[in-house]
N, C-alpha and C positions, 0 to 999 in steps of 0.2 A: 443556368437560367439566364434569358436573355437582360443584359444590362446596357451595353453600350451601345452608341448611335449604332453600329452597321449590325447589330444584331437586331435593336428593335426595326431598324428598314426590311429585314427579313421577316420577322411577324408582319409588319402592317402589309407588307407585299402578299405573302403568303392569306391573312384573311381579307384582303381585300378584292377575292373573287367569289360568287353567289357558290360555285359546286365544292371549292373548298370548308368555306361554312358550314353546308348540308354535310360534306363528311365529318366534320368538327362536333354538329351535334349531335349525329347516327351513332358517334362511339360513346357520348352520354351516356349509351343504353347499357353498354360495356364493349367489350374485346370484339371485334369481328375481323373477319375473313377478309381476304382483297376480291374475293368472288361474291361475299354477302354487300360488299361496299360498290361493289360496280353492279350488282342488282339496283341498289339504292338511288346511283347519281348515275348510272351509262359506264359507258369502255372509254368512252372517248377522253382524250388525255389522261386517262386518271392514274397510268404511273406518273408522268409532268406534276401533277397534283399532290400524289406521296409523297413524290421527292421534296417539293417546294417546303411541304406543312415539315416535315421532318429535317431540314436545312433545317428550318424556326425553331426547332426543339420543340414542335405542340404536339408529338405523335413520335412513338416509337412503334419501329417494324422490326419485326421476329419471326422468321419461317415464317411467315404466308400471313402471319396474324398482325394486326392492327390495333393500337392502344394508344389511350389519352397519356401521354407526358404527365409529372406532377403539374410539371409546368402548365400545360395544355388545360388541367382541369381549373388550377387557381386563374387561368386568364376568361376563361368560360365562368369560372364563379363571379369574378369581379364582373365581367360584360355585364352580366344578370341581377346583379345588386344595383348598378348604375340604371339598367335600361325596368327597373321594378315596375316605375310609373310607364306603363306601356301604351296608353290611351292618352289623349291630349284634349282638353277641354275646348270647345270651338263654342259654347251656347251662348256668347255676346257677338257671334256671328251675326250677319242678314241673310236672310233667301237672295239668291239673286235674280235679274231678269236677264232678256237677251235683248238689250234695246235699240240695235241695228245690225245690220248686216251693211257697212258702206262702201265695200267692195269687192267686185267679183272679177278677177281676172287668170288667165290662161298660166298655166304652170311655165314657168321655164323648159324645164326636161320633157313634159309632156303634152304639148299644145290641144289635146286633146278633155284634158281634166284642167282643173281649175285652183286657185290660190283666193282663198278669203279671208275679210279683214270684218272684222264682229266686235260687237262692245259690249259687256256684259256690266249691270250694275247692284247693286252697288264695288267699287273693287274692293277685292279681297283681299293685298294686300299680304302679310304675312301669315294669314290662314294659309295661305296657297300650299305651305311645307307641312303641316299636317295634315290636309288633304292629301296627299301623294300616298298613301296606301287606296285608297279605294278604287286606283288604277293599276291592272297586272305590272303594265307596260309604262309606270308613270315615275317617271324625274322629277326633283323641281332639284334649279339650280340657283345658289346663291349671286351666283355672278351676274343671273340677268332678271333675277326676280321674278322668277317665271316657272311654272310646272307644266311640261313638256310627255305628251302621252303618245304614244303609238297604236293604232289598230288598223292591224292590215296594212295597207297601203298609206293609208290617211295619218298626218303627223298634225296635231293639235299642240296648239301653247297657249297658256293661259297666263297672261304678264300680269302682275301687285297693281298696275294700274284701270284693269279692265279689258285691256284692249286681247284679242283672240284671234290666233292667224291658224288657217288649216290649208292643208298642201293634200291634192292628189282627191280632191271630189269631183264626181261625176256632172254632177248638174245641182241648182240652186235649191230643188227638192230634198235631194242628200245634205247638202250643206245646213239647213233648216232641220231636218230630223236630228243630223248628230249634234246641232247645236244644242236642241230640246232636251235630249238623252243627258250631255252633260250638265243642265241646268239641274233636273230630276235626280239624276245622284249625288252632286253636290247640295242641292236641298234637303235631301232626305237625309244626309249625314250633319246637317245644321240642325234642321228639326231634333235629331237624336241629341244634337248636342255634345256630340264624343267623338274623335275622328277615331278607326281602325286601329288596332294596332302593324307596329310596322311589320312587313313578312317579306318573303325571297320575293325577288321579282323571277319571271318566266326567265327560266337558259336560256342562253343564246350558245347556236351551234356557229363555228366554223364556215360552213356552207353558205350560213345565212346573210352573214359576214362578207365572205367570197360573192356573192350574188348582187350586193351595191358595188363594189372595185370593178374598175375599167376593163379587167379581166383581159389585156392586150400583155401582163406580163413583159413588160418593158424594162424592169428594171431598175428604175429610179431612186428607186426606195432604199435598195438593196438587198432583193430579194431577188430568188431565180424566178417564182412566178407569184400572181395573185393569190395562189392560195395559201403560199407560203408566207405571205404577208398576213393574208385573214386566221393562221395559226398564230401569230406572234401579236397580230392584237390581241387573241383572245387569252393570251400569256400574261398581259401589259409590260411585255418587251418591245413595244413600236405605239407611235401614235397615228393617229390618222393625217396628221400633218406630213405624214413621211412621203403620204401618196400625192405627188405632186401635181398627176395628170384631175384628179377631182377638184383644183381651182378652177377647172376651165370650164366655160358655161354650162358644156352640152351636161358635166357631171355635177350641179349643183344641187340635185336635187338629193342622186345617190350619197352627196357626201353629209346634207341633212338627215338621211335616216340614219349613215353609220355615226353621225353624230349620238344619237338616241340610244343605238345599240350598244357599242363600247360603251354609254352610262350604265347598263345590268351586268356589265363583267364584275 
């Protein structure tokens, strides 16, 4: 059973990517197959995944079959006695408004779509982290005091002080509906009074990953290509910082979305 520092670095490594979880609590149900578990979560890495959880001791493998560790179940037990209260009370919340939009300017990476600056009031402040289930695609991070959402193209942040930046809209029409949309949902889970409980955020594939990187395979990093790099994020054997050439302007934008992405590993 894991006790010491370099073992628990192995569990919290091991659960701390979304498809290793979903295997984690698929064998709740009991024993399964490596065929019934790649039905469940995809092909893709998922011996990288066995290997990892069963390094941790959360999983034992036996001819082809698949099983929770004792270990595995008392760590599953405990998560779930800790995380009981699942819901989080927000009903001393306010509704909020959208009470400008003060600026509209041209993306860096994209001169054709646009970067806006909005202020929503009243702020939100530390609601903003248990709001972050009512979005697939939604972070919030401690660091900036900010819940950080992605749809499609469009990357929205919503800072504890009000202020609201979005990347990647088309024209001042777009920028005004999605602002609406988020005012609407955010309301309607204050009126409830209850935020969501928390749930997996949307996988992120490899590819997807590969598709923001400079994809010039240069080598900097220390990889032979991009793609080989957009495998080892999605391992959290590399950070984003490694990719050197996404300081430079023309990548600033790609390197805010893989900012976002690498948050669902």
């Amino acid at each position: 059973m894991p006790g010491n520092p370099n073992e628990i670095k192995l569990v919290n490594n091991a659960m701390s990517n979304a498809t290793r979880r979903k295997i984690m609590n698929f064998l709740l149900a009991g024993d399964k197959s490596t065929e019934e578990i790649e039905g469940e979560v995809g092909k893709t890495m998922l011996d990288f995944h066995l290997k990892l959880l069963q390094q941790a001791s959360l999983i034992e493998i036996e001819e082809g079959t698949v099983r929770l560790s004792e270990y595995g179940k008392n760590f599953l037990k405990d998560k779930e006695e800790k995380g009981a209260d699942k819901t989080a009370d927000i009903s001393q919340a306010k509704p909020i408004e959208i009470t400008e939009v003060r600026q509209f300017l041209p993306c860096i990476a994209d001169s054709s779509k646009f970067r806006v600056i909005a202020n929503i009031a009243p702020p939100l402040g530390g609601t903003l982290k248990v709001l972050e289930p009512l979005f697939s695609r939604g972070k919030y991070s401690d660091k900036i005091n900010a819940l950080i959402i992605q749809k499609g193209e469009i990357i929205t942040t919503i800072y504890g002080t009000g202020k609201v930046t979005m990347t990647m809209i088309k024209n001042e029409g777009e920028a005004r509906e999605s602002l609406e949309n988020l005012k609407s949902t955010i309301n309607n889970a204050i009126a409830k009074g209850v935020a969501p409980a928390p749930r997996e955020k949307v996988r992120v594939e490899p590819m997807e990953l590969y598709k923001y990187l400079p994809q010039t395979n240069c080598g900097k990093c220390g990889e032979q290509s991009c793609y080989t790099f957009a495998i080892k994020l999605m391992s959290d054997e590399a950070s984003i910082d490694k990719c050197t050439p996404l300081k430079e302007k023309q990548y600033a934008l790609n390197q805010e979305h893989l900012q976002v992405l690498t948050a669902y590993i």
